[in-house]
C-alpha positions as a Markdown table, in Angstrom:
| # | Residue | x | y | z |
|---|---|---|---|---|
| 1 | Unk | 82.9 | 105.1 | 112.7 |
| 2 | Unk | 85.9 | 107.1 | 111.9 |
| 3 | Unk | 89.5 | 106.4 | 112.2 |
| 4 | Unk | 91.6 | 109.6 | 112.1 |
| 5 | Unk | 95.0 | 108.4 | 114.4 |
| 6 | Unk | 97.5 | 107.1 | 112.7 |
| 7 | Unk | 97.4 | 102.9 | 112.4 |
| 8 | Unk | 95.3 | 100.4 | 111.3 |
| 9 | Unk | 92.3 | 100.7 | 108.9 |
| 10 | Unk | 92.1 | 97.3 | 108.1 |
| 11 | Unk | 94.6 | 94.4 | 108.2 |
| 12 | Unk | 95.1 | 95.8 | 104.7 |
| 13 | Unk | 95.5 | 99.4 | 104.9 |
| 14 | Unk | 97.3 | 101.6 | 107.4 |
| 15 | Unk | 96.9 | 105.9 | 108.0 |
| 16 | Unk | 99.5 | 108.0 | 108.3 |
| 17 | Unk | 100.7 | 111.2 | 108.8 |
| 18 | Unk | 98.2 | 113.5 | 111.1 |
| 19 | Unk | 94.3 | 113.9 | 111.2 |
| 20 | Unk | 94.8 | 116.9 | 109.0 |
| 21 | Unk | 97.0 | 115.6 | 106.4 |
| 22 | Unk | 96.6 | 111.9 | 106.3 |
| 23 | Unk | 98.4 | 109.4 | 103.6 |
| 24 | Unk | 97.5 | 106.0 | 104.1 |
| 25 | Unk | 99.5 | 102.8 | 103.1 |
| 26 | Unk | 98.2 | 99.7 | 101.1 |
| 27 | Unk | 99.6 | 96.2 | 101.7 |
| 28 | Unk | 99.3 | 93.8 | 99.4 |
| 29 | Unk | 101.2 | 90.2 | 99.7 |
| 30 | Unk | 105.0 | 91.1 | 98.8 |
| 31 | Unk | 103.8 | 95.1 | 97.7 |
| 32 | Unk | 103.1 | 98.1 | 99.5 |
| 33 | Unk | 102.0 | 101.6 | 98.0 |
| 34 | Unk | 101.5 | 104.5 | 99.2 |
| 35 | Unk | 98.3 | 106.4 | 97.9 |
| 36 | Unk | 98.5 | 110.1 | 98.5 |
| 37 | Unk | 101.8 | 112.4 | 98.9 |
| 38 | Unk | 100.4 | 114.3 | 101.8 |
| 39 | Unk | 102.0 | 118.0 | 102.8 |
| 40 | Unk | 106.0 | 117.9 | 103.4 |
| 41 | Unk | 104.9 | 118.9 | 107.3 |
| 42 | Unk | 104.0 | 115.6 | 107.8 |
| 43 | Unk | 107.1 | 113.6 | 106.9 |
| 44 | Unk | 108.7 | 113.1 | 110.0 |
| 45 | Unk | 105.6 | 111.6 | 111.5 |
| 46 | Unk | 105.0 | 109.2 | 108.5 |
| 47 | Unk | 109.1 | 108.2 | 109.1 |
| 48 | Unk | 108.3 | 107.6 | 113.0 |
| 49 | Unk | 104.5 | 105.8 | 112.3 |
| 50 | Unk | 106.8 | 103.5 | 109.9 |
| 51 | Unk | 109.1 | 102.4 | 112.2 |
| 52 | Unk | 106.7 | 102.2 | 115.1 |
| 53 | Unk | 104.2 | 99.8 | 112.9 |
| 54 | Unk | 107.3 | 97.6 | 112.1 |
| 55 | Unk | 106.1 | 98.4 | 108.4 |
| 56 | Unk | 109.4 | 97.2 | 105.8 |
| 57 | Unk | 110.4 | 101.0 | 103.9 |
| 58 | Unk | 111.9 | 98.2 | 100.9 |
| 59 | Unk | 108.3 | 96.6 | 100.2 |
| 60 | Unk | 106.6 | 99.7 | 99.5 |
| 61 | Unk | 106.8 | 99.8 | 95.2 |
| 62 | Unk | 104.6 | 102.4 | 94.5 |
| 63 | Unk | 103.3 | 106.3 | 95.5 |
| 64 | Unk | 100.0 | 107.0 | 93.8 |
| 65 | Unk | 99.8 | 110.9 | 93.2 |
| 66 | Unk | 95.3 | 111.0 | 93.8 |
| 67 | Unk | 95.9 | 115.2 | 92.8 |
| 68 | Unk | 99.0 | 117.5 | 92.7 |
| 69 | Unk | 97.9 | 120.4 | 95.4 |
| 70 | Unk | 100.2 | 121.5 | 97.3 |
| 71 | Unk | 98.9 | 119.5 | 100.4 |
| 72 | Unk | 98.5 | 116.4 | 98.3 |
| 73 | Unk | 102.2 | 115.7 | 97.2 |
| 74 | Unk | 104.7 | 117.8 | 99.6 |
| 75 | Unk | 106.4 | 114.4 | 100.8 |
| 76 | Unk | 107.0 | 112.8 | 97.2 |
| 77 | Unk | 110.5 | 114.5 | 96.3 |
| 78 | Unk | 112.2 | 113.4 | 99.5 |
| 79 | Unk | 110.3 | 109.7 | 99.9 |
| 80 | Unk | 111.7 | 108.8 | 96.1 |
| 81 | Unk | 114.9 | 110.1 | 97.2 |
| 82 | Unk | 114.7 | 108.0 | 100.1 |
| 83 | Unk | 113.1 | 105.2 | 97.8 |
| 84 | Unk | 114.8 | 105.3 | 94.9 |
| 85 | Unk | 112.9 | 102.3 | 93.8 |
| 86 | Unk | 109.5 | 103.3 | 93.6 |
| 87 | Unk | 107.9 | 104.1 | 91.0 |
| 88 | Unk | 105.0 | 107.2 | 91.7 |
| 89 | Unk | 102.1 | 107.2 | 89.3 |
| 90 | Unk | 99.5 | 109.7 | 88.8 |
| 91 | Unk | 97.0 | 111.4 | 86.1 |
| 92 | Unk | 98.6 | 112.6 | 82.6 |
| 93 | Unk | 97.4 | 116.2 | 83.9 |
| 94 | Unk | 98.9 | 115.7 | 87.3 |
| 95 | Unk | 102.1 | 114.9 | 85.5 |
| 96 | Unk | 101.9 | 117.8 | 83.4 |
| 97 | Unk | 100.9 | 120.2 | 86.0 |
| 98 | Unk | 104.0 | 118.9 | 88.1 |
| 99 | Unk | 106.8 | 120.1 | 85.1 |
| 100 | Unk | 105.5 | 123.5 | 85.6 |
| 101 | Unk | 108.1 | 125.4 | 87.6 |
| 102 | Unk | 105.6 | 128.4 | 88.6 |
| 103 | Unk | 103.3 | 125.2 | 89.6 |
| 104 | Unk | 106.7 | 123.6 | 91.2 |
| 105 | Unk | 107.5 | 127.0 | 93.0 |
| 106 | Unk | 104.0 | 127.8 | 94.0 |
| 107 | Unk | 104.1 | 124.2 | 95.8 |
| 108 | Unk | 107.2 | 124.7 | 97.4 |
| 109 | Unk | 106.6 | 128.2 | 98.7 |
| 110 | Unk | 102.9 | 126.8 | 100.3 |
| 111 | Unk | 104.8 | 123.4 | 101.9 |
| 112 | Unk | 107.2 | 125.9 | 103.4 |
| 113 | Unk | 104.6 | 128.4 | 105.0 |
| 114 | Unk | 102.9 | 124.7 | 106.5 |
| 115 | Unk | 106.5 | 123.6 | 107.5 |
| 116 | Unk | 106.9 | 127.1 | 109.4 |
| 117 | Unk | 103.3 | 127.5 | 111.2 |
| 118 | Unk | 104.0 | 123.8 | 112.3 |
| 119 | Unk | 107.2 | 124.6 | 113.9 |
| 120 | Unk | 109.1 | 121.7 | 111.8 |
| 121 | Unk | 111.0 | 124.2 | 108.9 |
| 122 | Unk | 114.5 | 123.7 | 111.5 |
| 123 | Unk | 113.6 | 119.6 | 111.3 |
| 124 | Unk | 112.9 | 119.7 | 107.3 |
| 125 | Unk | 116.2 | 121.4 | 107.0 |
| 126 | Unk | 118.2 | 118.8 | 108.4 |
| 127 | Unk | 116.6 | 116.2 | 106.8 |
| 128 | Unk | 116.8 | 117.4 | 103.9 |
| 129 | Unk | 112.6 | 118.0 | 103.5 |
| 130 | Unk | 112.0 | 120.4 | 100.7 |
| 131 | Unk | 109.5 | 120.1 | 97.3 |
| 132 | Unk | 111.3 | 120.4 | 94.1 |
| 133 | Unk | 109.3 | 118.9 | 91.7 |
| 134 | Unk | 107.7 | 115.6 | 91.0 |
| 135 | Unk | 108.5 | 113.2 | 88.1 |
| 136 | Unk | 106.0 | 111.3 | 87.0 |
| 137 | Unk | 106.9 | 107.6 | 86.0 |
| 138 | Unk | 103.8 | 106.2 | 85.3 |
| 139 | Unk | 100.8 | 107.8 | 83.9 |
| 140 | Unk | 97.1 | 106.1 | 84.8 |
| 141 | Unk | 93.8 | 106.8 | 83.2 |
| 142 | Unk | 90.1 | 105.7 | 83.8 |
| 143 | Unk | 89.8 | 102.1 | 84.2 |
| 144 | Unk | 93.4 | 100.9 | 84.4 |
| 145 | Unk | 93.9 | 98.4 | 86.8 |
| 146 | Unk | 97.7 | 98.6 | 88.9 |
| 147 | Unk | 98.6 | 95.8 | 91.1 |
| 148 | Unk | 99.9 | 96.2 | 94.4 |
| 149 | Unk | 100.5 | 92.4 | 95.5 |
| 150 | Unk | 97.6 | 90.1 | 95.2 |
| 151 | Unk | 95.3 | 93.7 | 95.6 |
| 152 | Unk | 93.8 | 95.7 | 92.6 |
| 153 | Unk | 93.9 | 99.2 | 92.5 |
| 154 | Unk | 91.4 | 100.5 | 89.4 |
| 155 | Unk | 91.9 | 103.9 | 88.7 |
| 156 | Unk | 88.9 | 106.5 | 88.5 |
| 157 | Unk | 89.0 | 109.6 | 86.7 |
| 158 | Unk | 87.2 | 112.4 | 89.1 |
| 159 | Unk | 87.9 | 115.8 | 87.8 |
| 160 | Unk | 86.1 | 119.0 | 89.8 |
| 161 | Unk | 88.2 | 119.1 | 92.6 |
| 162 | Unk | 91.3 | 119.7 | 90.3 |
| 163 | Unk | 91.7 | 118.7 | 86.6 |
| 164 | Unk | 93.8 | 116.1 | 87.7 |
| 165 | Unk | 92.1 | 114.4 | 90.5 |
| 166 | Unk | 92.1 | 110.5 | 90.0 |
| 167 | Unk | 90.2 | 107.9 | 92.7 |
| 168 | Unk | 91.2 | 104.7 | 93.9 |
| 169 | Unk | 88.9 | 101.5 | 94.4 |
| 170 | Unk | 90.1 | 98.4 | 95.8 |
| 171 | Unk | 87.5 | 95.9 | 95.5 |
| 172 | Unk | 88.5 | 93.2 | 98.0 |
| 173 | Unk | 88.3 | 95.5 | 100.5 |
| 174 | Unk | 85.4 | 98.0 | 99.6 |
| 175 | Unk | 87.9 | 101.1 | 100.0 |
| 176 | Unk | 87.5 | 103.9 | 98.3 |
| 177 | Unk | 90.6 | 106.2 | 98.1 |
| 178 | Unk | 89.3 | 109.8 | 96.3 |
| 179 | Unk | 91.2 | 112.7 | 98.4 |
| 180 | Unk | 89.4 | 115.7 | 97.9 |
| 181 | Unk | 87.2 | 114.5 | 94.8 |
| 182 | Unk | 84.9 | 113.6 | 97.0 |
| 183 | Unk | 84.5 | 117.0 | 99.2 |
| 184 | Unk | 86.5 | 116.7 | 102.6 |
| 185 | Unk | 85.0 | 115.4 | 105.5 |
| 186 | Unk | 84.6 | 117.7 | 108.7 |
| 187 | Unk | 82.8 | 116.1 | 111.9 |
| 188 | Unk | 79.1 | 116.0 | 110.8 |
| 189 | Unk | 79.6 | 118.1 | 107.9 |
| 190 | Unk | 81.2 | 117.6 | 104.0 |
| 191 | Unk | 83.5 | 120.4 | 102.7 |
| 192 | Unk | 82.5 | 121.3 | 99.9 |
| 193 | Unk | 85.6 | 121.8 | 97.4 |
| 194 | Unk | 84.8 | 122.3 | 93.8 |
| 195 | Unk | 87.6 | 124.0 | 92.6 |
| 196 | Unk | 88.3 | 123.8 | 89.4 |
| 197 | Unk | 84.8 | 122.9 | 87.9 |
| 198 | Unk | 81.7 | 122.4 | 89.8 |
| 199 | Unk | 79.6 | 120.5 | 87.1 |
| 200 | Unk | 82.4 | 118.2 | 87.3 |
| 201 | Unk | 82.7 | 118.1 | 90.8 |
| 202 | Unk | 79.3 | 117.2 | 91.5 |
| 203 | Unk | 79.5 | 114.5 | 88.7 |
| 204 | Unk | 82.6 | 112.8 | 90.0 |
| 205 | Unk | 80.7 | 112.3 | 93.2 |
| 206 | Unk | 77.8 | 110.5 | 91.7 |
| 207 | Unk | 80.3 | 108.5 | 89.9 |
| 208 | Unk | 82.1 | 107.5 | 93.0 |
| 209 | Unk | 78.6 | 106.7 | 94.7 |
| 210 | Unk | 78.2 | 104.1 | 92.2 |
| 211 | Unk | 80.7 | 101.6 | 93.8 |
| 212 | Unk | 80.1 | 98.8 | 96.7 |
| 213 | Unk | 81.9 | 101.2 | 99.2 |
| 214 | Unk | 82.5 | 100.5 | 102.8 |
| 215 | Unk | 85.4 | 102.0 | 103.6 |
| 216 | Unk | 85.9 | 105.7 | 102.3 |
| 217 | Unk | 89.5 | 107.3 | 102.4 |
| 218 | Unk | 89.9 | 110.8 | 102.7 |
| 219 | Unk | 93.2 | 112.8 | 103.0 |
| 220 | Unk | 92.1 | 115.1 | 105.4 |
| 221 | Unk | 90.4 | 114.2 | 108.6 |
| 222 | Unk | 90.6 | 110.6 | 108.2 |
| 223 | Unk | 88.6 | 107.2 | 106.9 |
| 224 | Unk | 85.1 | 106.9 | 107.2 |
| 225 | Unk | 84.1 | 102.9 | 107.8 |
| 226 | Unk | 81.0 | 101.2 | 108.3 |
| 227 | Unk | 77.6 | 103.4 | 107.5 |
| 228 | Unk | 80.1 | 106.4 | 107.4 |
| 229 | Unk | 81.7 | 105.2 | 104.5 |
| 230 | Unk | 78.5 | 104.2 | 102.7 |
| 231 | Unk | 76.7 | 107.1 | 103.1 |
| 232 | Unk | 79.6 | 109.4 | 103.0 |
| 233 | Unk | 79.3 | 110.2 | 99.3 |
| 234 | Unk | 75.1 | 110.8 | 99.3 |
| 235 | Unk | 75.7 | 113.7 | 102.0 |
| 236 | Unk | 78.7 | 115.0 | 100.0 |
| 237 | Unk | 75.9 | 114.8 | 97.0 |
| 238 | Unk | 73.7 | 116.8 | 99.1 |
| 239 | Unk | 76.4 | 119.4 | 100.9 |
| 240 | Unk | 77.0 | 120.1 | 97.3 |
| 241 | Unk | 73.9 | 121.2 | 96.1 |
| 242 | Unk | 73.4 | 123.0 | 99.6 |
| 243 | Unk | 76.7 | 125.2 | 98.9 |
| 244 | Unk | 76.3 | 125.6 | 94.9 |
| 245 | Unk | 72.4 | 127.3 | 96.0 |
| 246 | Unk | 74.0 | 129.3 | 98.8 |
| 247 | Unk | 76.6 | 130.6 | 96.8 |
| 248 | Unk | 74.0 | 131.6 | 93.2 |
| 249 | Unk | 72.1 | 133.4 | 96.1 |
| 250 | Unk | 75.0 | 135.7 | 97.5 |
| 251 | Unk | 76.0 | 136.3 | 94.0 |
| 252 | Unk | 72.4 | 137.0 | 92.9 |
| 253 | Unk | 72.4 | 139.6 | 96.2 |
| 254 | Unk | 75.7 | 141.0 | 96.0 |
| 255 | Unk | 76.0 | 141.0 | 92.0 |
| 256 | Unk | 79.8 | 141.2 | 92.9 |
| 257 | Unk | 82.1 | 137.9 | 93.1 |
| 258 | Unk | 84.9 | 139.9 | 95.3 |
| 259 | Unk | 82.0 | 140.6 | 97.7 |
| 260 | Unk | 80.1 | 136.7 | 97.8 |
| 261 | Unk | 83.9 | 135.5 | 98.1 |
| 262 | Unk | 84.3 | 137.3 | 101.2 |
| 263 | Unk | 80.6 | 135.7 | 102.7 |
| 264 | Unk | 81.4 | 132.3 | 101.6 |
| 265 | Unk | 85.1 | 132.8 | 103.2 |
| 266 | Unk | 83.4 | 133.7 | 106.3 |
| 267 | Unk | 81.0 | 130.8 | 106.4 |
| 268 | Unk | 83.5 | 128.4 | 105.7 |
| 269 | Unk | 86.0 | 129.8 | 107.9 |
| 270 | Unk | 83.1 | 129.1 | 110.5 |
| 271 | Unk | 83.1 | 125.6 | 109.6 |
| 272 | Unk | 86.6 | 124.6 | 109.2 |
| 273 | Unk | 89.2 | 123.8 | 111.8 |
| 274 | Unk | 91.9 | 125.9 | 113.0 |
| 275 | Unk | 94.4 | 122.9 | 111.7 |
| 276 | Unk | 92.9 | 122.9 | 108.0 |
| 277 | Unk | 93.9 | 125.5 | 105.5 |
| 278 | Unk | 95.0 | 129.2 | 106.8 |
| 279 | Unk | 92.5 | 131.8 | 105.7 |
| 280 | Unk | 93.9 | 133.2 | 102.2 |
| 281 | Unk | 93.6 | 129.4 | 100.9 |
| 282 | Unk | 90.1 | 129.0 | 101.9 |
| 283 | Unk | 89.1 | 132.5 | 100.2 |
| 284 | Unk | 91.2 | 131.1 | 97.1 |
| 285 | Unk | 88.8 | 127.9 | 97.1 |
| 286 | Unk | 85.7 | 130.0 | 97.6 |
| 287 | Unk | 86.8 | 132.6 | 94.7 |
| 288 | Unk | 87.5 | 129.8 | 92.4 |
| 289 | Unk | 84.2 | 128.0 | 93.0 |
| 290 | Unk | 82.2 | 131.6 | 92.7 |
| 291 | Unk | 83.6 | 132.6 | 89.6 |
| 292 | Unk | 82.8 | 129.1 | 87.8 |
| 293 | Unk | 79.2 | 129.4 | 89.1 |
| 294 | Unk | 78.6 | 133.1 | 88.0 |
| 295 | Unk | 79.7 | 132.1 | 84.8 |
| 296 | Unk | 77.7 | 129.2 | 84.0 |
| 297 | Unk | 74.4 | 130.8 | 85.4 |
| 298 | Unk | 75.0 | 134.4 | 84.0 |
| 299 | Unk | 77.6 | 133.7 | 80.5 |
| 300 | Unk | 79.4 | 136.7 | 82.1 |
| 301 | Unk | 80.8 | 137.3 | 85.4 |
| 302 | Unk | 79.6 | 139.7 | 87.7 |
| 303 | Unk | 83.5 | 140.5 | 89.0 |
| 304 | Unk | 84.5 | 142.0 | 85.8 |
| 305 | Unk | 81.0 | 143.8 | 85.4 |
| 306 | Unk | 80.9 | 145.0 | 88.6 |
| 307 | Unk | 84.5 | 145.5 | 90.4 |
C-alpha cells in the first residue's frame, strides 16, 4: 500500500506537504519532529495540513535535515523563524554544505524557480517564504540515538545520494525515514539517484535493507507500508544495478559522457512525472551519475577525452 495524501501514516506519524514534496511529522508523547525540510513551495500546505489535523505548532521540538538539496530543506528558514524553539539537526556535512553561500544562493535561486512554476512566488512573498540559509544546531552521526518523546530516532549514515545524506529508523514502529538515499519511488518503478557516488549509493541501500522495516518513508511520492515497505529497498537494490549496466553501456557506445547524459535524460524524463524535477535537473542527476561511473570503470573520463 501506499499513502501519498497528506494525513495519517500511522497513529504515530503524519505526511505532509504534497505527493511530490512530502515532509512527514513524528509524534512522540509530549514531542513532535519534523523529519525532512521539504521545498519552500510546499509551506503553505504544511501550515493548512497543521491546522486542519488539530496538530499543536508548540510541541514540535525538532526538524531533522535527512540531506540539504534544494528540495530537501526550502521550508527550514521560515519554520525556525516561525519556531524559534526548535532545534534542526542534521549531518556535519549537511551543516557544512549549508554555510556555503554559493550552496545558500544556489538553493534559494532553485526554491524560487519551484515557487514560480507552482504559481505560489505572490503567496511566499507575503508570508515572508524565502531560503536564506540554514543553521545547524545539532550535528548527528551514525548510531546516535535522538529522542522525540517516548520514540527513538537512530541516525544512519547513507552517503551516495549526497555526501550528507543521513536515514532515520524508528524501531517501535518499523519506519524507515531515508529521503532520497534510498532511490525515489515512482509507481512500479525506483528512481534511481546516485548522485554524488554510486558505490556508495548502492551500499547505503544494502545497509538500509538490513533493518526490520515495514514502513518506508520517502520524500517524494509518499510512504510505502505493508509488503511495499519491505520489499521497497530489494527493488531499489535491483533498479540500481539495472541503471548503473544501462548507463556503462551508453558510455561504452557513445564513448562521450555529454552524449550518454542526453540518452539517460531522455529515458528518465520517460519515467518521471511532469510534477518531479524540470528537465535541466534531471540531466544534472544523469551527468553526475555518468561521470562517476566512466571514471571508476575507465580511470579517465571519456568527456574530457572525447568533447
Amino acid at each position: 500500500m501506499v499513502i501519498d495524501k497528506p494525513g495519517k501514516v500511522t497513529d504515530k506519524i503524519f505526511l505532509l506537504g504534497t505527493k511530490e514534496s512530502c515532509v512527514y511529522l513524528l509524534m512522540g508523547r509530549n514531542a513532535y519532529t519534523i523529519l525532512g525540510g521539504g521545498a519552500a513551495y510546499i509551506t503553505p500546505e504544511v501550515l493548512k495540513q497543521l491546522k486542519d489535523f488539530r496538530i499543536e505548532e508548540k510541541r514540535i521540538q525538532r526538524l531533522i535535515i535527512l540531506h540539504s538539496h534544494f528540495d530537501h530543506c526550502g521550508m527550514v528558514p521560515f519554520l525556525k523563524k516561525r519556531w524559534p524553539w526548535i532545534e534542526i539537526t542534521a549531518s556535519a556535512r549537511a551543516k557544512e554544505l549549508l554555510l556555503s553561500p554559493k550552496i545558500v544562493e544556489s538553493i534559494h535561486a532553485l526554491n524560487q524557480v519551484l515557487l514560480t512554476e507552482h504559481g505560489k512566488e505572490e503567496l511566499a512573498n507575503e508570508m515572508g517564504i524565502e531560503f536564506s540559509g540554514v543553521d545547524v544546531e545539532r550535528i548527528v552521526k551514525e548510531g546516535d540515538v535522538v529522542a522525540c518523546g517516548d520514540l527513538n530516532m537512530e541516525i544512519i549514515e547513507t552517503p551516495g545520494h549526497s555526501s550528507c545524506s543521513i536515514a532515520v529508523y524508528v524501531s517501535k514502529e518499523k519506519a524507515m525515514f531515508a529521503s532520497d538515499a534510498g532511490g525515489i519511488p515512482i509507481g512500479n518503478q525506483v528512481f534511481t539517484a546516485a548522485n554524488s557516488n554510486f558505490d556508495q549509493y548502492q551500499q547505503s541501500i544494502q545497509k538500509l535493507a538490513e533493518y526490520d522495516i515495514d514502513i518506508y518513508l520517502a520524500e517524494h511520492y509518499g510512504a510505502l507500508i505493508g509488503a511495499h515497505g519491505r520489499n521497497y529497498l530489494y527493488k531499489s537494490m535491483d533498479a540500481a544495478r539495472e541503471t548503473r549496466r544501462t548507463m556503462e553501456a551508453s558510455l561504452e557506445r557513445t564513448q562521450d559522457v555529454k552524449k550518454s547524459t542526453e540518452e539517460m535524460t531522455d529515458m528518465f524524463m520517460a519515467l518521471v512525472p511532469e510534477d518531479f524535477m524540470p528537465r535541466d535537473i534531471i540531466a544534472v542527476v544523469a551527468a553526475q551519475m555518468l561521470r562517476y561511473i566512466d571514471k571508476q570503470k575507465c580511470g579517465y573520463s571519456h568527456e574530457n577525452k572525447y568533447s
